[in-house]
PyMOL CGO cylinders between C-alpha atoms (Angstrom):
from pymol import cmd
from pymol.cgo import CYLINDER

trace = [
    CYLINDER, 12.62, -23.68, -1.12, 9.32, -24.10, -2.80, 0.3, 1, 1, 1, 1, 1, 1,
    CYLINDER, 9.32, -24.10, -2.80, 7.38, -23.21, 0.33, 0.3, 1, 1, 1, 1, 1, 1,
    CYLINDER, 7.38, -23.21, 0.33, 7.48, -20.01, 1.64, 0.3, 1, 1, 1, 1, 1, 1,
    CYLINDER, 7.48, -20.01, 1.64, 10.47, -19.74, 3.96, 0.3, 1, 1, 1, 1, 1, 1,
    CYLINDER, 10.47, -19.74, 3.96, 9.35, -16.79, 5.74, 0.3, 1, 1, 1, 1, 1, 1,
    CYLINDER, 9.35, -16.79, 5.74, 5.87, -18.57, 6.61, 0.3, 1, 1, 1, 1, 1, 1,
    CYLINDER, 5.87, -18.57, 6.61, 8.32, -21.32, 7.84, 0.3, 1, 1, 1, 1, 1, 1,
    CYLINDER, 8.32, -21.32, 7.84, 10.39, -18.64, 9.87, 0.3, 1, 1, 1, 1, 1, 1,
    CYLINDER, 10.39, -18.64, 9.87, 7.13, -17.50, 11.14, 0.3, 1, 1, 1, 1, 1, 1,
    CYLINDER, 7.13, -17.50, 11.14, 5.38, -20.70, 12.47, 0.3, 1, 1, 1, 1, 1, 1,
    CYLINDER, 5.38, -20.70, 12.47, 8.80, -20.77, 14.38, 0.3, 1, 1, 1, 1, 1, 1,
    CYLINDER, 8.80, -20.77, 14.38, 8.82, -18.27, 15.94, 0.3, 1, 1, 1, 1, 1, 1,
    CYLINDER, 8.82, -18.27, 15.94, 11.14, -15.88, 14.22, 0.3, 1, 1, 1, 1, 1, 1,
    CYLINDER, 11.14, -15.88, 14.22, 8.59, -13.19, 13.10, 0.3, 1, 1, 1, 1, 1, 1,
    CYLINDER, 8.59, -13.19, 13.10, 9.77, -11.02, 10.09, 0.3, 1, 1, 1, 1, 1, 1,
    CYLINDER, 9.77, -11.02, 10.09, 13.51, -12.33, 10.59, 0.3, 1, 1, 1, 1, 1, 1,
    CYLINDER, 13.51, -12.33, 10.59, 14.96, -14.60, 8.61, 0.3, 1, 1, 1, 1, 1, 1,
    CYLINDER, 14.96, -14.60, 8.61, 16.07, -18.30, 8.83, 0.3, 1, 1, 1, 1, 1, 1,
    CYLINDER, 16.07, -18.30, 8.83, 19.67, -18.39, 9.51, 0.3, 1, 1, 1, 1, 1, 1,
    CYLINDER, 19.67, -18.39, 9.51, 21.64, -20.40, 7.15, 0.3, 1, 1, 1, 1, 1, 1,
    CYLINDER, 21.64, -20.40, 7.15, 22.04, -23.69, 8.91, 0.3, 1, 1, 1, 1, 1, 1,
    CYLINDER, 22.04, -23.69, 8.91, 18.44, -23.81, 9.53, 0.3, 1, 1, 1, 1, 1, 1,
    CYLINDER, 18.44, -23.81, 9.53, 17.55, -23.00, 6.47, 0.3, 1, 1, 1, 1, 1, 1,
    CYLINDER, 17.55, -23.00, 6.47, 19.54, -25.76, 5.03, 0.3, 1, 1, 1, 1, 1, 1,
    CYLINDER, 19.54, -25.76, 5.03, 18.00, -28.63, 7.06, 0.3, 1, 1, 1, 1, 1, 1,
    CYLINDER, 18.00, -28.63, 7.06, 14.20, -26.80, 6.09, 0.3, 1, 1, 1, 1, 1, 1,
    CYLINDER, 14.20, -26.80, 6.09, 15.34, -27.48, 2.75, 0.3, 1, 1, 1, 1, 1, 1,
    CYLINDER, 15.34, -27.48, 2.75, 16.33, -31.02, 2.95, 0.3, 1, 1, 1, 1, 1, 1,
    CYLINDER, 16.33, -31.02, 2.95, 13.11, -31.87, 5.29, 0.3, 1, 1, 1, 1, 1, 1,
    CYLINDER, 13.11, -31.87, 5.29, 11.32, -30.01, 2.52, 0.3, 1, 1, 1, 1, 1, 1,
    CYLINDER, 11.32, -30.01, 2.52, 12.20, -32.46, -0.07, 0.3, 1, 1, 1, 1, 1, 1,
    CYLINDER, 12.20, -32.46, -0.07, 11.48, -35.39, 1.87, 0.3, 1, 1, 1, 1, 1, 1,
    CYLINDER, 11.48, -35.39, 1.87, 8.07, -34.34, 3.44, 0.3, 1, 1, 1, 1, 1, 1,
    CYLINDER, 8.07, -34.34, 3.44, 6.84, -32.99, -0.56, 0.3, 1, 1, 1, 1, 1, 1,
    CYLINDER, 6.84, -32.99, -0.56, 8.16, -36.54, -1.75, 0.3, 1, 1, 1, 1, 1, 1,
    CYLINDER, 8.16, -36.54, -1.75, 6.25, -38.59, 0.60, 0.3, 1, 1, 1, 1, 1, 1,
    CYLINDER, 6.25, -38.59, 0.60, 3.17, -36.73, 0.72, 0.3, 1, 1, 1, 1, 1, 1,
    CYLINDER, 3.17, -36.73, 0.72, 0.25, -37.45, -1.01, 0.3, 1, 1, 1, 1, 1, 1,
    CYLINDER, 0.25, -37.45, -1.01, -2.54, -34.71, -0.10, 0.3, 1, 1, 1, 1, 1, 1,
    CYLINDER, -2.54, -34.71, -0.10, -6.34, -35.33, -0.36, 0.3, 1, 1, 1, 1, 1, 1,
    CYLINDER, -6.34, -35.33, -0.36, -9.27, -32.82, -0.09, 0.3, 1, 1, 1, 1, 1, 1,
    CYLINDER, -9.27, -32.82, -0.09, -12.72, -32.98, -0.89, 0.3, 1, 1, 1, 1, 1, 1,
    CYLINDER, -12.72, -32.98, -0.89, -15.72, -30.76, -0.27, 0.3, 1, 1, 1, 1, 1, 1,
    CYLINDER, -15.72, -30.76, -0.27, -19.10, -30.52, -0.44, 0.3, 1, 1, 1, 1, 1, 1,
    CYLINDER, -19.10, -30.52, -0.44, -21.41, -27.74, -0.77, 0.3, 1, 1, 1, 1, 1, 1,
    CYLINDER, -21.41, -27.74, -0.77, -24.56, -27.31, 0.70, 0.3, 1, 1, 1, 1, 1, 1,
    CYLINDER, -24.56, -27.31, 0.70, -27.02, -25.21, 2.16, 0.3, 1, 1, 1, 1, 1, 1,
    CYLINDER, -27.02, -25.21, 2.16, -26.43, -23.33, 5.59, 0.3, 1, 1, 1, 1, 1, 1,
    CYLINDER, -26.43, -23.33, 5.59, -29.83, -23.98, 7.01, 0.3, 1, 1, 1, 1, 1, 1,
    CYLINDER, -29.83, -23.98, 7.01, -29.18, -27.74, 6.87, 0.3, 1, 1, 1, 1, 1, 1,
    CYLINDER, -29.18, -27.74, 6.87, -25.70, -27.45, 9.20, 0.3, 1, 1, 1, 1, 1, 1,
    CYLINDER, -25.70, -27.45, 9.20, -26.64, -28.77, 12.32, 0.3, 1, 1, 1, 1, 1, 1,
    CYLINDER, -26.64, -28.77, 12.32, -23.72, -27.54, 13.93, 0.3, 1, 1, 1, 1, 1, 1,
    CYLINDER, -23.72, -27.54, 13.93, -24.39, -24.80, 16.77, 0.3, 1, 1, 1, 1, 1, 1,
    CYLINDER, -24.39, -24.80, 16.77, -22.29, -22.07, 17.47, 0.3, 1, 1, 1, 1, 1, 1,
    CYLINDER, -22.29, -22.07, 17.47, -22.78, -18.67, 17.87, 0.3, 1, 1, 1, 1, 1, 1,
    CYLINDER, -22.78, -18.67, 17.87, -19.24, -17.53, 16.68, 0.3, 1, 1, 1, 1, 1, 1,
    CYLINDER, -19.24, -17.53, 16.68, -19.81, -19.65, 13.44, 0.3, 1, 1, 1, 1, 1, 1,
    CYLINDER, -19.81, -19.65, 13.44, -23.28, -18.13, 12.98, 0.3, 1, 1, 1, 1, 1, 1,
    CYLINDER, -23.28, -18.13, 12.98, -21.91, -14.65, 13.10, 0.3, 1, 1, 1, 1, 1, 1,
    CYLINDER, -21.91, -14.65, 13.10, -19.06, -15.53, 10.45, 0.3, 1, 1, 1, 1, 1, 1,
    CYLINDER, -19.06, -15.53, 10.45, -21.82, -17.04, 8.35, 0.3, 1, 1, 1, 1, 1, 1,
    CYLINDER, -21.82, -17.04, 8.35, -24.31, -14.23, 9.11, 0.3, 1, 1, 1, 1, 1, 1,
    CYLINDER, -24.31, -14.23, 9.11, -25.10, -13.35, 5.53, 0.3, 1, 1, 1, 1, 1, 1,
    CYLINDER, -25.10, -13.35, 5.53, -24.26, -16.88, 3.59, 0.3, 1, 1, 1, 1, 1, 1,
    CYLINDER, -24.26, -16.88, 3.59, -26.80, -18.87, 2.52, 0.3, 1, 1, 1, 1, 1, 1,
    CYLINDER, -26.80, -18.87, 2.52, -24.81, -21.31, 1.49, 0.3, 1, 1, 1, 1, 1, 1,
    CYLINDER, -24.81, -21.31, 1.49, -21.37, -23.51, 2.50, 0.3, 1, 1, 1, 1, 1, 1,
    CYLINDER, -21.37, -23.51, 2.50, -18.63, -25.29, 1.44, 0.3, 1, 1, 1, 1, 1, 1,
    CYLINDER, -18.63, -25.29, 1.44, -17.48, -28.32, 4.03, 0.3, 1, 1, 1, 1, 1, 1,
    CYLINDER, -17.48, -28.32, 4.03, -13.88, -29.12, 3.44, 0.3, 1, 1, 1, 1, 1, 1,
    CYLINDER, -13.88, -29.12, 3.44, -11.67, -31.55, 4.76, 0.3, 1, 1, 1, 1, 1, 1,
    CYLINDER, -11.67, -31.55, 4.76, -7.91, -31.81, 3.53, 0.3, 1, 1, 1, 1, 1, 1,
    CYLINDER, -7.91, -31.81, 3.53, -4.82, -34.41, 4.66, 0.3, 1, 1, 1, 1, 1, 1,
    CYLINDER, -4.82, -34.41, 4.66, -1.59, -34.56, 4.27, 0.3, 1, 1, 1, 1, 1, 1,
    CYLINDER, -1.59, -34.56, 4.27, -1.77, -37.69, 4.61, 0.3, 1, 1, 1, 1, 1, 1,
    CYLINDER, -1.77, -37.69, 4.61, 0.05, -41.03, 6.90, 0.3, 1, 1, 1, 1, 1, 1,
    CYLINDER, 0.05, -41.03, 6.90, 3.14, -40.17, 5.58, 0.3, 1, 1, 1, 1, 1, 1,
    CYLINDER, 3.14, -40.17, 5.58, 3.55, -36.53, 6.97, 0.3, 1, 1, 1, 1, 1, 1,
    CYLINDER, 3.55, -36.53, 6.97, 2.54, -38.33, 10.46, 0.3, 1, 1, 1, 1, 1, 1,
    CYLINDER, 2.54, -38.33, 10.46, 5.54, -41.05, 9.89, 0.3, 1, 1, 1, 1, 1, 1,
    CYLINDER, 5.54, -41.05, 9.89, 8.12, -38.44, 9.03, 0.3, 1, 1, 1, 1, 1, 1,
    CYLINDER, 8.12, -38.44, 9.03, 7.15, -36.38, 12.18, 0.3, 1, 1, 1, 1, 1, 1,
    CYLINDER, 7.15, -36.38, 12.18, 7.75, -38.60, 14.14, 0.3, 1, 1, 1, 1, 1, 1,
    CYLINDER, 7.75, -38.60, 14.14, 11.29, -40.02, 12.01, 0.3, 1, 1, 1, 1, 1, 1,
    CYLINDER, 11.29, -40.02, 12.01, 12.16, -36.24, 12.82, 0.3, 1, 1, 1, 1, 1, 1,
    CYLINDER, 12.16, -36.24, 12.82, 11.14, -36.21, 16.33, 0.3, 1, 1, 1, 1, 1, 1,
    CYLINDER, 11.14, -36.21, 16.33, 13.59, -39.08, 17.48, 0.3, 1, 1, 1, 1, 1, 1,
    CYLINDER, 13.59, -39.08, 17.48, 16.39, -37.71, 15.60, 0.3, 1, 1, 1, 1, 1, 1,
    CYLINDER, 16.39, -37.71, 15.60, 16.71, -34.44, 16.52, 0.3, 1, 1, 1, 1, 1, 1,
    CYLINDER, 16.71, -34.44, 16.52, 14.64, -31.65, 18.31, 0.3, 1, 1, 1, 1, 1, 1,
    CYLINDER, 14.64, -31.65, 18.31, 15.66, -29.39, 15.43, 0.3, 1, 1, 1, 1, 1, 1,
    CYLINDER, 15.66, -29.39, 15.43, 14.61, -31.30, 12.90, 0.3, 1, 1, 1, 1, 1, 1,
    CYLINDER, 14.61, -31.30, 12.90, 11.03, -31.72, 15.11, 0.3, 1, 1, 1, 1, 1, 1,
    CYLINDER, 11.03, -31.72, 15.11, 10.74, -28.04, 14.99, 0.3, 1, 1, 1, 1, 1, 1,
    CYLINDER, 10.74, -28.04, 14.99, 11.03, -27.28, 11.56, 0.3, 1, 1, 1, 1, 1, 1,
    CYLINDER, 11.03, -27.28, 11.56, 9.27, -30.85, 10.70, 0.3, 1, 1, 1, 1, 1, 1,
    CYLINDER, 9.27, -30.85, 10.70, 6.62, -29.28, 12.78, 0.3, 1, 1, 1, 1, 1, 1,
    CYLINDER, 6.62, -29.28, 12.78, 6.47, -25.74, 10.77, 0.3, 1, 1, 1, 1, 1, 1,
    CYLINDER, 6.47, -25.74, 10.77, 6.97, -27.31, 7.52, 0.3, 1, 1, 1, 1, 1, 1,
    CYLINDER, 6.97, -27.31, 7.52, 3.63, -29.60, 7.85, 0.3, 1, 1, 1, 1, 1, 1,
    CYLINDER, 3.63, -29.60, 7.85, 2.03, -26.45, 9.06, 0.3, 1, 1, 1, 1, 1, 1,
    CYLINDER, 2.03, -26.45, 9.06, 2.75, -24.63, 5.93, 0.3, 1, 1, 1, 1, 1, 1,
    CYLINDER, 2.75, -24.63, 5.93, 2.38, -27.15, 3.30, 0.3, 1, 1, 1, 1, 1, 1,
    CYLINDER, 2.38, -27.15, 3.30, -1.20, -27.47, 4.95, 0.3, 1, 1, 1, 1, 1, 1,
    CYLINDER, -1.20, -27.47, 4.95, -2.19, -23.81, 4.55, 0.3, 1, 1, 1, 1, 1, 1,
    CYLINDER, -2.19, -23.81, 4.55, -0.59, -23.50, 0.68, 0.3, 1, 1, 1, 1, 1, 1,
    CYLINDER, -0.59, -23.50, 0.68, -2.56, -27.17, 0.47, 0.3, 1, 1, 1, 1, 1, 1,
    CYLINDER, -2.56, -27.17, 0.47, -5.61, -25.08, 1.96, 0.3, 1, 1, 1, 1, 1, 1,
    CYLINDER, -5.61, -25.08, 1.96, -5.45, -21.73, -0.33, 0.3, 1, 1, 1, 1, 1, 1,
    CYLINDER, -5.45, -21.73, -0.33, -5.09, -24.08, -3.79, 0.3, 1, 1, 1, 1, 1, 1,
    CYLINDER, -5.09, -24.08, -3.79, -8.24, -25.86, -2.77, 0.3, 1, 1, 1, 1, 1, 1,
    CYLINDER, -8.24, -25.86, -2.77, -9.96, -22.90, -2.01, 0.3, 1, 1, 1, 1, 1, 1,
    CYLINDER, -9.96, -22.90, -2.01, -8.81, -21.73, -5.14, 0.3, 1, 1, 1, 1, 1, 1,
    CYLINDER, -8.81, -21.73, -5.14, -10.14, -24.72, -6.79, 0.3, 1, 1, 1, 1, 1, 1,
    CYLINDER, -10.14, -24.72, -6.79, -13.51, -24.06, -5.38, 0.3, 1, 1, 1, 1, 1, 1,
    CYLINDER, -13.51, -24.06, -5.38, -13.81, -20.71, -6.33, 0.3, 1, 1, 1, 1, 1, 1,
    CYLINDER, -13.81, -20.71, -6.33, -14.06, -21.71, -10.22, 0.3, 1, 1, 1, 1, 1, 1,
    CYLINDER, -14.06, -21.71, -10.22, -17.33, -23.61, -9.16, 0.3, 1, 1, 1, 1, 1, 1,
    CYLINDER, -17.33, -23.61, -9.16, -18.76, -20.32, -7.54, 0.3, 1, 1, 1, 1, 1, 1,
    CYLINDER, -18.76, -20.32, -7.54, -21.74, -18.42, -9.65, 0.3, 1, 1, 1, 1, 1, 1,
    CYLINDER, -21.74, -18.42, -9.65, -20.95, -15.04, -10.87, 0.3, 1, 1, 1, 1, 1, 1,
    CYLINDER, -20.95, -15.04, -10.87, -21.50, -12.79, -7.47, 0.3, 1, 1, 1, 1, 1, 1,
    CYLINDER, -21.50, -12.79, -7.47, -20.34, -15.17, -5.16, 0.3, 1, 1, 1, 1, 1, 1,
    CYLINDER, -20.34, -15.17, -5.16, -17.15, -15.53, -3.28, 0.3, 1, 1, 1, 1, 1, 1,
    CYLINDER, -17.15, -15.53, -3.28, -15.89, -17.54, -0.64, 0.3, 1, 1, 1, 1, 1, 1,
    CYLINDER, -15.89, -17.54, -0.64, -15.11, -16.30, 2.93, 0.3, 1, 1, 1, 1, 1, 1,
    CYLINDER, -15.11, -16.30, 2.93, -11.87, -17.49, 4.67, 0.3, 1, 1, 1, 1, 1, 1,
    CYLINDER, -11.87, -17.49, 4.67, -12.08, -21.18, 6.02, 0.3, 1, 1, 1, 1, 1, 1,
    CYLINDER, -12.08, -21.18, 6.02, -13.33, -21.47, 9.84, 0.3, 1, 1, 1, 1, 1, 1,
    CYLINDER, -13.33, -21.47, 9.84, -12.53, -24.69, 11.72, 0.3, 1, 1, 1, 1, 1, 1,
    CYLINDER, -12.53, -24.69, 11.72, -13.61, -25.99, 15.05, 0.3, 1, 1, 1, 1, 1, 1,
    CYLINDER, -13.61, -25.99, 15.05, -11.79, -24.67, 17.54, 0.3, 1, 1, 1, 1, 1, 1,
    CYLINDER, -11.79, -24.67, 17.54, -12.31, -21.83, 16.33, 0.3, 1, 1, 1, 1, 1, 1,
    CYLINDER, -12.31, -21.83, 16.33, -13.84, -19.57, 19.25, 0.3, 1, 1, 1, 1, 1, 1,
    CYLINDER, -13.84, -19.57, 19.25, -16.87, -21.38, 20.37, 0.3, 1, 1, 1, 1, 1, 1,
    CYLINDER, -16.87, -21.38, 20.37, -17.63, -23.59, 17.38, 0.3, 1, 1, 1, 1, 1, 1,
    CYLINDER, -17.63, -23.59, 17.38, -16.54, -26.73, 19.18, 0.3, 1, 1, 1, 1, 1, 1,
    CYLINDER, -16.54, -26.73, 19.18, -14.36, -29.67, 18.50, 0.3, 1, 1, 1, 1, 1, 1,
    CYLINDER, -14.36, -29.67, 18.50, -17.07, -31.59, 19.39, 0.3, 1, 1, 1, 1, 1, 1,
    CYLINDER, -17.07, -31.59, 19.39, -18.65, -31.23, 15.73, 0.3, 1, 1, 1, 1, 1, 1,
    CYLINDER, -18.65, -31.23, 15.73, -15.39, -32.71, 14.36, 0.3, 1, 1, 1, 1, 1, 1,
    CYLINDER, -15.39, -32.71, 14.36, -16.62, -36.41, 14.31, 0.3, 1, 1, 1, 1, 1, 1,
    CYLINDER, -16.62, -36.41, 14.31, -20.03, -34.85, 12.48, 0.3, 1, 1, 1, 1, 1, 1,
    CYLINDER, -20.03, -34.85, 12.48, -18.31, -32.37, 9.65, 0.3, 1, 1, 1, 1, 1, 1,
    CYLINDER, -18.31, -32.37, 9.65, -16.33, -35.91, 8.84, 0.3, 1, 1, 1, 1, 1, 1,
    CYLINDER, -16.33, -35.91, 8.84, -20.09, -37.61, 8.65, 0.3, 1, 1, 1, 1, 1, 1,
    CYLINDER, -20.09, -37.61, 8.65, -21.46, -35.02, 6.41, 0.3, 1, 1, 1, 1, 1, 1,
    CYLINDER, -21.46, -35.02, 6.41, -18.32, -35.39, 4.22, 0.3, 1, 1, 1, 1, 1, 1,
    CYLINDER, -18.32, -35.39, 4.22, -18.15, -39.18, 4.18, 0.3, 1, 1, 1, 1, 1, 1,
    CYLINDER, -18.15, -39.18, 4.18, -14.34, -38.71, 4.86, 0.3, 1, 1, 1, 1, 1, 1,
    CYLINDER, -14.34, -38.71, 4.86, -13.61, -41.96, 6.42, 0.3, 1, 1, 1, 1, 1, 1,
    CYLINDER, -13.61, -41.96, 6.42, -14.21, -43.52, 2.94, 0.3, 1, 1, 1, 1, 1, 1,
    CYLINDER, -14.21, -43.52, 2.94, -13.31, -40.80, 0.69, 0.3, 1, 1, 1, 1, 1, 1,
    CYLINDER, -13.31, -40.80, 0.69, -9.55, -39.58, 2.10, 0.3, 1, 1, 1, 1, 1, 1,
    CYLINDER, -9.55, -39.58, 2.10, -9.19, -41.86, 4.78, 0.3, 1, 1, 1, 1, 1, 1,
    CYLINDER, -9.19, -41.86, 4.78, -9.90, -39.22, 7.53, 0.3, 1, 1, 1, 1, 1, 1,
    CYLINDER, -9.90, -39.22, 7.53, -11.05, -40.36, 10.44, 0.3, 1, 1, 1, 1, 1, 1,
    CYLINDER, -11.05, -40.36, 10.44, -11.22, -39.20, 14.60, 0.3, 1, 1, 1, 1, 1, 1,
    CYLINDER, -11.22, -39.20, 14.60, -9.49, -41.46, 17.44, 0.3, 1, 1, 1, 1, 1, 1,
    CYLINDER, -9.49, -41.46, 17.44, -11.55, -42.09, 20.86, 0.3, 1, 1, 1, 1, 1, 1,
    CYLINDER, -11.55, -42.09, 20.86, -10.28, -39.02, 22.28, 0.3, 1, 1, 1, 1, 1, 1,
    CYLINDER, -10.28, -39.02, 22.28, -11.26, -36.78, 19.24, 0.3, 1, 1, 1, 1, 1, 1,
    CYLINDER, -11.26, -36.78, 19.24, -7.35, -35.60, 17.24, 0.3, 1, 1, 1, 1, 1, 1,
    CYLINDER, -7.35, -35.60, 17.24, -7.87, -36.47, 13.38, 0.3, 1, 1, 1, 1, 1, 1,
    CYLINDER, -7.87, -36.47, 13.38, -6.18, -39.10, 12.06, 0.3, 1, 1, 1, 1, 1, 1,
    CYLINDER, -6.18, -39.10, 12.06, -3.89, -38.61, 10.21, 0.3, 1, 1, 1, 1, 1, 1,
    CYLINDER, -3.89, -38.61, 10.21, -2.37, -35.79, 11.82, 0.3, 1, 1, 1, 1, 1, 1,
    CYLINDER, -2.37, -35.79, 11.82, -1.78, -33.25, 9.47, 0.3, 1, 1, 1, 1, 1, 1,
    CYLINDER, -1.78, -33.25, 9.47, -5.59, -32.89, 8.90, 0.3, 1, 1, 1, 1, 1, 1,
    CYLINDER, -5.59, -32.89, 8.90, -7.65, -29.93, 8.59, 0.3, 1, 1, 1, 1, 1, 1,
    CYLINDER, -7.65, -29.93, 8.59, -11.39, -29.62, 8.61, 0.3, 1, 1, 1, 1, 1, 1,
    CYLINDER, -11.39, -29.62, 8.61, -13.63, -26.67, 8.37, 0.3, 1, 1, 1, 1, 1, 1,
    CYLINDER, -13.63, -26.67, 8.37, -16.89, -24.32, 7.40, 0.3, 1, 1, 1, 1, 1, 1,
    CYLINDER, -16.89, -24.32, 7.40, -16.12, -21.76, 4.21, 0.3, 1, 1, 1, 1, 1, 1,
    CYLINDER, -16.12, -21.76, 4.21, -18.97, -19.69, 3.86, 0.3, 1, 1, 1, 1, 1, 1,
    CYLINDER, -18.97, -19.69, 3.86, -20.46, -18.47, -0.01, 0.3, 1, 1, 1, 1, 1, 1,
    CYLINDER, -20.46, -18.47, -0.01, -21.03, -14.41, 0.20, 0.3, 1, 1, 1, 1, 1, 1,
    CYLINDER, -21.03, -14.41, 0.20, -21.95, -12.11, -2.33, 0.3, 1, 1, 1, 1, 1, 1,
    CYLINDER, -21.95, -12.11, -2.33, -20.08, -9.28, -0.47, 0.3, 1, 1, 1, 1, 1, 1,
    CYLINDER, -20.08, -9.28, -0.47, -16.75, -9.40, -2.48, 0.3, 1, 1, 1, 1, 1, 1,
    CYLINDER, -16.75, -9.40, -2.48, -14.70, -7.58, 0.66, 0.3, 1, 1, 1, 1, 1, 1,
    CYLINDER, -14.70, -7.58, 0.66, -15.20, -9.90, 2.86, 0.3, 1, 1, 1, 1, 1, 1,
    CYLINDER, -15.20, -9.90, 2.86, -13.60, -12.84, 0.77, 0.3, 1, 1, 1, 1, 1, 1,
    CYLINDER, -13.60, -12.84, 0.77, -11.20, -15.28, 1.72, 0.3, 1, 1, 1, 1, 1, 1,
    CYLINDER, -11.20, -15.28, 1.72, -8.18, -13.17, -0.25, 0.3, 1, 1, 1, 1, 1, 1,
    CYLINDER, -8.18, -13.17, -0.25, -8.46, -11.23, 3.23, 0.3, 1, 1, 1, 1, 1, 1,
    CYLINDER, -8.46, -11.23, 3.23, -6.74, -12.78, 6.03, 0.3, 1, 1, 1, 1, 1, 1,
    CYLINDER, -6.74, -12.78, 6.03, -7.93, -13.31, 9.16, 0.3, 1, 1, 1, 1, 1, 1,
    CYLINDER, -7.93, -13.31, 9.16, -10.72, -9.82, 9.36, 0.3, 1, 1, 1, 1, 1, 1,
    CYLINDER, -10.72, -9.82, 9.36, -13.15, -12.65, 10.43, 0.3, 1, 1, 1, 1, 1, 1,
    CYLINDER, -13.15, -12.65, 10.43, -11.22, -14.42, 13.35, 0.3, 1, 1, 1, 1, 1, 1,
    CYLINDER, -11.22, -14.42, 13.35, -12.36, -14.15, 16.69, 0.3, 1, 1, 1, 1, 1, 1,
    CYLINDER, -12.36, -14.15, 16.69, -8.83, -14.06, 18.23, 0.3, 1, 1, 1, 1, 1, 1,
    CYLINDER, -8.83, -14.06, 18.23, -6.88, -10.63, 17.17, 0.3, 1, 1, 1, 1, 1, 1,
    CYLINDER, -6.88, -10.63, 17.17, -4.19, -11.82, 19.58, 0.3, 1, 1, 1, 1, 1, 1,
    CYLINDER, -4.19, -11.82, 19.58, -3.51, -14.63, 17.92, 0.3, 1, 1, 1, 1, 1, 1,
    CYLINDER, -3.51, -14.63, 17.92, 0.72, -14.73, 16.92, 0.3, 1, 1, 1, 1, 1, 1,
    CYLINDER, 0.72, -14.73, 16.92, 0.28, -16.29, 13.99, 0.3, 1, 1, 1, 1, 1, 1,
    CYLINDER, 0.28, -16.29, 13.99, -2.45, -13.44, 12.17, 0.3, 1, 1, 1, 1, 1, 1,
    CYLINDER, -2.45, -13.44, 12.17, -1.68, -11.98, 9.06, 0.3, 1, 1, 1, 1, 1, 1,
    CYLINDER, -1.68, -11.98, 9.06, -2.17, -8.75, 8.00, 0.3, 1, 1, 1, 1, 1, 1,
    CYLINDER, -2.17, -8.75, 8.00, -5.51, -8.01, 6.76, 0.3, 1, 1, 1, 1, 1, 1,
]
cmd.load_cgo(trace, "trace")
């Protein structure tokens, strides 16, 4: 596989254990049809944290020390929505690992850009791990206005339906904060998330 299968094994549920053979098999062959139809767009703009108006307390105390901020959004685009669904009326299986597939092609999708972003840093500066709404009490609310700020309607075809999911799908938006204090960069996982519970954290 060209994406991780134990972050595939994970997202289902399997912890450290490995896929068994037969499901690793159909995550292979969903594999090649979800990298062949997808056609992922980012985009990001950087700006200064005093002119966010988002208002959070949980997002001001992972920003604490930044002055300034990426905003990112990144899709996977209408075809990772149509192929969930393809996979949802076939088979439950295939739903499930459809599911955990998306889910990791969006994080490796995540890490490149914020790898891309990093070469536009100043000497000093490094970027904190990405924090979405939802996260603790940074709302969902400020979806609809972290699209605005990015003009990602137009630019990737990102939008919000009436009752607030992003469209498409497979969508991620969120805050990555600019420090100068090189531990606390995003090559760190999770030491800034609010939810140590959480069954998905990685080690940090």
């Amino acid at each position: 596989m060209r994406l991780p299968a134990e972050e595939v094994a994970r997202y289902l549920g399997y912890g450290g254990a490995a896929l068994s053979d037969d499901l690793l098999s159909l995550a292979q062959r969903c594999e090649t049809e979800l990298l062949s139809a997808c056609q992922p767009r980012r985009l990001g703009r950087r700006m200064k944290r005093c002119d966010m108006p988002f208002e959070s307390a949980d997002l001001s105390h992972y920003l604490q020390e930044c002055d300034q901020v990426f905003l990112t959004a990144i899709t996977l685009g209408g075809e990772a929505d149509r192929l969930l669904r393809l996979w949802s009326a076939q088979s439950m299986a295939k739903a499930a690992v459809g599911q955990a597939l998306a889910a990791v092609y969006m994080d490796e999708c995540c890490d490149a850009y914020l790898l891309e972003l990093e070469t536009h840093l100043s000497q000093g500066e490094y970027l904190l791990p990405a924090y979405s709404p939802g996260y603790g009490d940074f709302s969902l609310s400020w979806q609809e206005t972290l699209l605005q700020l990015l003009d990602a309607s137009r630019r990737i075809g990102l939008s919000l339906t009436a009752g607030g999911m992003l469209v498409p799908e497979k969508s991620v938006t969120a805050v990555v904060g600019i420090t100068n204090i090189p531990t606390r960069r995003c090559a760190v996982h999770c030491h800034l998330c609010t939810m140590p519970t959480c069954p998905f954290r990685k080690g940090s």
